[in-house]
C-alpha positions as CSV (number, residue, x, y, z in Angstrom):
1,X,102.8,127.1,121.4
2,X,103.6,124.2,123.2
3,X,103.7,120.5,122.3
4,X,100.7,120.1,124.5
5,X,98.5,121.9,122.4
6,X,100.0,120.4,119.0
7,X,98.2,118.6,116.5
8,X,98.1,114.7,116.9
9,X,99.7,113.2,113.2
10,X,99.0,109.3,112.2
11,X,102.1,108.6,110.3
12,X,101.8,105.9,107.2
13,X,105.4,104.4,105.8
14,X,105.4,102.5,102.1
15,X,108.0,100.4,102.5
16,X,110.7,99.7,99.7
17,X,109.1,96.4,98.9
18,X,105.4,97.0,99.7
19,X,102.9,98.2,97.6
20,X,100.4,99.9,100.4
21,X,100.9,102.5,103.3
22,X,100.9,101.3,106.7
23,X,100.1,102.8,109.9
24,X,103.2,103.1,112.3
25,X,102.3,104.9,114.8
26,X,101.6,108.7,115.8
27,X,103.3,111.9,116.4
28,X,102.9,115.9,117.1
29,X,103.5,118.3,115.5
30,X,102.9,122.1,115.0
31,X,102.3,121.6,110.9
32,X,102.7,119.2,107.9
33,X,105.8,119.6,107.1
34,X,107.4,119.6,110.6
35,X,105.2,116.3,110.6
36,X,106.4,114.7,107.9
37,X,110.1,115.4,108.7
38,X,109.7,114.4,112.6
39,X,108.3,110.8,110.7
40,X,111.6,110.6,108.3
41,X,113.7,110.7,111.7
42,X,111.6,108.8,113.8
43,X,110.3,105.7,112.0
44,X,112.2,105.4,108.7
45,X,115.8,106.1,110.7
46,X,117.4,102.9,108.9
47,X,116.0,103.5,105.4
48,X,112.8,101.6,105.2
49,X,110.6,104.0,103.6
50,X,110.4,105.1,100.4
51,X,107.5,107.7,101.3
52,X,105.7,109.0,104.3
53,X,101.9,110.0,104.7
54,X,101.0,112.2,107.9
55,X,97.7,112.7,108.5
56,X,95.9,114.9,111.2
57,X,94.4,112.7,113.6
58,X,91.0,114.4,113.4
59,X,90.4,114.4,110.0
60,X,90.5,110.7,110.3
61,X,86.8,109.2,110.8
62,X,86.2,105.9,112.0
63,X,83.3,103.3,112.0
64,X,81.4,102.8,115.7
65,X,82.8,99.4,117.1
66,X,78.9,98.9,118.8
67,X,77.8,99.3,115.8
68,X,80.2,97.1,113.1
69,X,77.5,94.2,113.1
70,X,74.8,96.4,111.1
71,X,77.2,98.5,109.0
72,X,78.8,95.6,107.7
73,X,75.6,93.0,107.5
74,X,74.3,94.3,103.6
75,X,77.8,93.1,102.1
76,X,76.9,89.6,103.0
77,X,73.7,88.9,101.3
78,X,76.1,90.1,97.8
79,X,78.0,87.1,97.5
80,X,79.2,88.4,93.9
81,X,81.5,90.7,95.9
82,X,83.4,87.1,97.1
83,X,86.8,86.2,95.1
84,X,85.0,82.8,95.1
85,X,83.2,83.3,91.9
86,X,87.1,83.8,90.1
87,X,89.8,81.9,89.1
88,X,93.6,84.2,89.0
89,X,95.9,83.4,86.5
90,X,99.0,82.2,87.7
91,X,101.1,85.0,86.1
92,X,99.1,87.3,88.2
93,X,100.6,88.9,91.2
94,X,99.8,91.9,93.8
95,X,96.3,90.2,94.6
């Protein structure tokens, strides 16, 4: 098999102080594990992860950019949804 006909992998790092995953970039790979590995050396070489998602690029499904307008439309006639409605406590953090 040849790296041609590998799998694309989009590759998430948590990072020591975040609280999320975040998209880094992309590799290939024959499997997951080799994936996950070929992540550790190539975008957490000086220890800024403290975990690694890989995922296989087409199991990833994506919103149509022609169509964003009328997908997202109904969430702004339910103003409720808005933070504006809420007061945080100051003691509260992560929000």
């Amino acid at each position: 098999m040849s790296t041609n006909e590998w799998p694309l992998w989009e590759v998430f790092i948590r990072s020591k102080q975040g609280l999320n995953h975040k998209h880094v970039g992309s590799l290939r790979a024959p499997d997951a594990t080799l994936a996950l590995e070929n992540a550790r050396d190539v975008y957490t070489r000086r220890s800024e992860g403290i975990s690694i998602w890989v995922v296989e690029s087409v199991q990833i499904h994506a919103t149509d950019i022609d169509e964003a307008a009328s997908f997202f439309e109904p969430s702004d006639t339910k103003i409720y949804r808005h933070p504006t409605f809420y007061e945080v406590p100051d003691g509260v953090k992560h929000m």
